[in-house]
ZASE-491890 format. One line per field, with one value per residue (C-alpha): residue in one letter; x, z, y. Coordinates in Angstrom, 1 decimal. Last residue first. Layout:
! residues N
r	c(A  ...)
east	c(X  ...)
up	c(Z  ...)
north	c(Y  ...)
END
This chain:
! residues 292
r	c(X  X  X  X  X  X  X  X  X  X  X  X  X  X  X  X  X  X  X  X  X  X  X  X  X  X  X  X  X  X  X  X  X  X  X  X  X  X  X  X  X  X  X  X  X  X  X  X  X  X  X  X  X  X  X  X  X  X  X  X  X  X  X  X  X  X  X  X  X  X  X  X  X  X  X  X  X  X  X  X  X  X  X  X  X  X  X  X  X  X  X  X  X  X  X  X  X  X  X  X  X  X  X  X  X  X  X  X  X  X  X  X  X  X  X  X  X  X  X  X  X  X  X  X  X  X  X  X  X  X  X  X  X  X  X  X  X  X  X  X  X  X  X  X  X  X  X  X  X  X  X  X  X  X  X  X  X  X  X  X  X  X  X  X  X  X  X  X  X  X  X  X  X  X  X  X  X  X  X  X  X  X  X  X  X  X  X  X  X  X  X  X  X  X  X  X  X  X  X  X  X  X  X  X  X  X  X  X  X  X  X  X  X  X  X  X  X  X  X  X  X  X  X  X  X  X  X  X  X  X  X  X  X  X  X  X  X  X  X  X  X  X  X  X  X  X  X  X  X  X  X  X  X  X  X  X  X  X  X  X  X  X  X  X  X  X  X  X  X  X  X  X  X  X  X  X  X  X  X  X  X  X  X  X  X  X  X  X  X  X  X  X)
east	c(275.7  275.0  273.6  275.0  274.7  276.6  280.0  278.8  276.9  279.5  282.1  279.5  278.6  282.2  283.1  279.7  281.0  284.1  282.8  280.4  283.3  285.5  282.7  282.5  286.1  286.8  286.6  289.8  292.4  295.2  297.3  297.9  293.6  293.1  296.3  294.9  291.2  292.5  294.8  291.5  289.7  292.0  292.8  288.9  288.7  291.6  289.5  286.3  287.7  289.7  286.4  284.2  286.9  286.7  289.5  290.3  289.2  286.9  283.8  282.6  285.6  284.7  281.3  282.7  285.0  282.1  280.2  283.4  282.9  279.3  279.7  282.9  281.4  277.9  280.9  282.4  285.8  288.8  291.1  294.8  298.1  301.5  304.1  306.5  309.4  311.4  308.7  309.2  306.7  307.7  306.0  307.6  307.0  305.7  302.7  300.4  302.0  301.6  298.1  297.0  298.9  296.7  293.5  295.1  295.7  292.5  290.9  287.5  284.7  286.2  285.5  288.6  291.5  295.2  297.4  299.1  301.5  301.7  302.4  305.1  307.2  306.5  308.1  305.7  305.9  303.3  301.9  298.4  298.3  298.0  299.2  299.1  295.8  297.4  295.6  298.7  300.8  304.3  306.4  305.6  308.5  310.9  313.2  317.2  317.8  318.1  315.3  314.3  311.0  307.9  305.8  305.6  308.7  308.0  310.1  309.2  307.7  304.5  301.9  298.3  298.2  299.4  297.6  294.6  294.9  295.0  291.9  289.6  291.8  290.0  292.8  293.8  297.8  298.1  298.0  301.5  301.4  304.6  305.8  304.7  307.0  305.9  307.6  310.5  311.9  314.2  315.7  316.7  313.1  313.9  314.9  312.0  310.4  313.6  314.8  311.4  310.9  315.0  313.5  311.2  308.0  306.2  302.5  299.8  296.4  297.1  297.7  300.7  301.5  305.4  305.6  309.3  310.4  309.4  308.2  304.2  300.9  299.8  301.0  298.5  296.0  295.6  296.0  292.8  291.1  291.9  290.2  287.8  287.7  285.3  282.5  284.4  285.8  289.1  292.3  295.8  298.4  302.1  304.1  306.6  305.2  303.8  300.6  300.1  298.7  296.6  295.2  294.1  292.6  289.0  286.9  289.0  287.3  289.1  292.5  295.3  298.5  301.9  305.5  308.3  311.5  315.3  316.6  319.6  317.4  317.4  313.6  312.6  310.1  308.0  307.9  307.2  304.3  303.0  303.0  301.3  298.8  297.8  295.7  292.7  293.2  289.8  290.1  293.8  295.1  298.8  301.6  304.9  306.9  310.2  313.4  313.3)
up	c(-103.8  -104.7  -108.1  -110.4  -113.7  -116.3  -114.2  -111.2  -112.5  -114.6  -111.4  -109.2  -111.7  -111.9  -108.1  -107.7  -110.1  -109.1  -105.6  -107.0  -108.6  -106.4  -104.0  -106.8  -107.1  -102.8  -102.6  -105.3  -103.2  -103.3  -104.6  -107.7  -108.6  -107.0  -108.8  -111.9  -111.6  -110.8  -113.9  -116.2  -113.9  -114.3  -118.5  -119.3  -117.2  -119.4  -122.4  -121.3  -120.3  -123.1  -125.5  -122.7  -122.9  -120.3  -119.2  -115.8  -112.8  -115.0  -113.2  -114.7  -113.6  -109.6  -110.2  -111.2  -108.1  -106.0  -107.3  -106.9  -102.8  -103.1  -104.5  -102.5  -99.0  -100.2  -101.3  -97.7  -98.0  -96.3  -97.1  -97.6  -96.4  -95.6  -96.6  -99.4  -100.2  -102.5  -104.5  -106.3  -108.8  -110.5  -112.5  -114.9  -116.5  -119.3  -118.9  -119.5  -117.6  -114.7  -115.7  -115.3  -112.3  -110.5  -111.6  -110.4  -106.7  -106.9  -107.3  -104.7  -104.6  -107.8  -107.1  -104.7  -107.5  -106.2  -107.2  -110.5  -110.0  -106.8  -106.4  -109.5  -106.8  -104.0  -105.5  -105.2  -102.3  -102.2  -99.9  -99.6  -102.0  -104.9  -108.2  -108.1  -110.4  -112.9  -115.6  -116.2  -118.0  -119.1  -120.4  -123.4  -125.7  -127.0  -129.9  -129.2  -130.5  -126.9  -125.7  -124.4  -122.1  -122.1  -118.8  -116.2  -115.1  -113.5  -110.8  -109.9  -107.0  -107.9  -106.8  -109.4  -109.8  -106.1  -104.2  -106.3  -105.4  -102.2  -102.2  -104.1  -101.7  -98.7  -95.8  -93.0  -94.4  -94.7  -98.1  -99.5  -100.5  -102.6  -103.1  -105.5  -106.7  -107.9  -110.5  -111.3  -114.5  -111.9  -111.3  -107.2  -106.8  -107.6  -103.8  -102.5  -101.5  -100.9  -98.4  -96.7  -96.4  -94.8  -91.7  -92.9  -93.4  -93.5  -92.0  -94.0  -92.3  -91.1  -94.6  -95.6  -98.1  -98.4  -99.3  -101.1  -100.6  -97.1  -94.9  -95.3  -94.3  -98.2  -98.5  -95.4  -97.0  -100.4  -98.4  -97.3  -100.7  -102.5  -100.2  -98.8  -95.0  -94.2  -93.0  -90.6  -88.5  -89.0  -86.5  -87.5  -85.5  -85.8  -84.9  -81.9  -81.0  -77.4  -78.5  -81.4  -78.8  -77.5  -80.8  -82.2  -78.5  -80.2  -81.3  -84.1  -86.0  -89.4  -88.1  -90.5  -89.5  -89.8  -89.6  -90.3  -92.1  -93.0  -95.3  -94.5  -93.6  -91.1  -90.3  -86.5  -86.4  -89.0  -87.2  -84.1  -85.8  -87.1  -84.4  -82.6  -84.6  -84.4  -81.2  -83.2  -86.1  -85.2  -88.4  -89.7  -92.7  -92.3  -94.3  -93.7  -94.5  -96.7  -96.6  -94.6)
north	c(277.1  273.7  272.0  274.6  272.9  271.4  271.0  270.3  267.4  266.2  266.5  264.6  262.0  261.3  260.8  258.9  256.7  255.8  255.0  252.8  250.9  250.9  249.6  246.3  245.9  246.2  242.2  242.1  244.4  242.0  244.7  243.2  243.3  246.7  248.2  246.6  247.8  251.3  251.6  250.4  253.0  255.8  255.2  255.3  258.4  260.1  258.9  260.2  263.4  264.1  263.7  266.1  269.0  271.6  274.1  273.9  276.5  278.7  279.3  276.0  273.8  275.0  274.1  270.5  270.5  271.4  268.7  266.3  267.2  266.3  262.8  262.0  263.2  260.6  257.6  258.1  259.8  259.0  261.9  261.5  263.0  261.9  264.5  263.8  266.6  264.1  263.4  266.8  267.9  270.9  274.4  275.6  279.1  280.3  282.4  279.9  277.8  280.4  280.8  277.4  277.0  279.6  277.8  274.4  276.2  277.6  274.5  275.5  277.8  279.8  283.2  284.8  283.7  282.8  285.5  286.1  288.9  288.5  284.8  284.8  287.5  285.1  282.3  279.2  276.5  273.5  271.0  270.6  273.7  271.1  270.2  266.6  267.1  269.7  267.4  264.8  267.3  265.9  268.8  270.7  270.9  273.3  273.3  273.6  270.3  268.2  269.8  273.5  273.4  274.2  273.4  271.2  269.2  265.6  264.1  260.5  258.4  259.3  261.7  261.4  257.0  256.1  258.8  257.9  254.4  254.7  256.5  253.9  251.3  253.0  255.4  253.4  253.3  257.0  257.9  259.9  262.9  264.4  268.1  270.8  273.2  277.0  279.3  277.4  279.5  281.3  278.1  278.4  277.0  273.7  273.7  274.8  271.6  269.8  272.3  272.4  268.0  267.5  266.9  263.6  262.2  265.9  265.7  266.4  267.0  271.1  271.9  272.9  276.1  277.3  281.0  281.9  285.1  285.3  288.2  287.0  288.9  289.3  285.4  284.6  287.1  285.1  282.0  283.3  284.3  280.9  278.9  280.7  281.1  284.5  282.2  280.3  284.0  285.3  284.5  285.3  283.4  284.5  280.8  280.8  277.3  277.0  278.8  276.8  274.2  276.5  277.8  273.8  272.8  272.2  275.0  276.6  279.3  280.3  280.2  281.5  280.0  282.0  280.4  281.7  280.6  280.9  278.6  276.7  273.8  270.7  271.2  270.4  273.4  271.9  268.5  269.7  271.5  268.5  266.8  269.5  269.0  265.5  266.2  268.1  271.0  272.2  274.7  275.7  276.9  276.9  279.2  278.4  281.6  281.4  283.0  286.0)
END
């Protein structure tokens, strides 16, 4: 087998046999399965997987963890190459598996993360950081040989497009780094960590986009960042308070002028708030453990 799909599913709703029409569409050479890892569904999420030929593994809510289950989807997978999706994101087009693994064929690719695009309801503050951390171009993580025969880090915008929302890593790099079972969340950014460390490249490929975006409330924002901050303190990210207050200074300056071109003036002030709360979370998580 060539790759495995791997979804995480909870009360997927409606939508998801879109997606899975959409995943079973694919115009690929590749040969793939599917496997979803169910972690309590109460809506119509298992029946409608049930007309798909997908292998569905059921646990119960409060064994899902985010870097222990895909753990056990990629423990339970036949392919070399173990494609993550989440069951928001929805591929834009039928060629959106061959361009996520393609890079993949380099055996210094360890693990290639694909586009997200915002759907078109999501809030400006959101929009934005579609826009800012998944753009329209190809960047190579990692060292890498130049013109001289010296090598030179890649361009490193804090492993934040790097997520399991839609990913694909080589199986043999997956086991022998694994995702890690005691951050909370950010296990995919703790397991690129390592695989840079150890070398290897890591790619963003826009031409494997999915839509995907999460409309947050300023209170969902605040506590979600906590857990991002806690997630920094066991180790996710490194920490450094002077890169932090620049690279922050650099977001909202971008975010003020995507706001202001975009026509987005009235949402300023809610930016704003919004911008906060996501920072006072993270800071908040990351100096003390304020949940859990």
């Amino acid at each position: 087998m060539d790759a495995s799909i791997i979804l995480l599913t909870k009360n997927a709703g409606d939508k998801f046999s879109l997606l899975l029409k959409c995943i079973f569409s694919q115009k690929t050479e590749l040969t793939y399965e599917v496997l979803m890892i169910d972690s309590g569904s109460a809506d119509n999420t298992l029946s409608i997987a049930q007309n798909f030929p997908i292998k569905i593994i059921r646990i119960k809510p409060e064994e899902f963890h985010h870097g222990k289950t895909r753990n056990l989807g990629a423990r339970l997978a036949a392919g070399r190459i173990l494609v993550y999706l989440t069951q928001d994101a929805l591929p834009l087009h039928d060629n959106w598996l061959q361009s996520l693994t393609g890079d993949l064929q380099n055996p210094d690719v360890a693990m290639v993360i694909g586009r997200q695009i915002p759907w078109q309801y999501i809030k400006p503050p959101e929009k934005f950081f579609y826009a800012y951390y998944f753009p329209d171009f190809k960047i190579v993580l990692g060292w890498i040989p130049n013109q001289v025969g010296n090598e030179v880090k890649g361009n490193y915008r804090d492993n934040v497009f790097i997520s399991n929302v839609n990913s694909a890593i080589q199986r043999d790099i997956w086991e022998r780094f694994k995702f890690s079972e005691k951050i909370i969340m950010t296990e995919d950014k703790e397991f690129a960590g390592k695989v840079l460390a150890a070398g290897l490249q890591i790619v963003y490929q826009p031409g494997a986009p999915v839509y995907h975006a999460h409309d947050f409330s300023i209170r969902t924002i605040y506590r979600r960042s906590v857990d991002y901050g806690i997630s920094v303190r066991q180790g996710a990210l490194p920490k450094s308070r002077r890169a932090s207050v620049l690279k922050l200074l650099r977001y909202l300056g971008s975010e003020l002028k995507y706001l202001i071109n975009n026509s987005y003036i009235s949402w300023i002030p809610y930016s704003v708030i919004y911008e906060i709360s996501r920072h006072l979370g993270t800071y908040w998580g990351k100096t003390r453990l304020a949940r859990h």
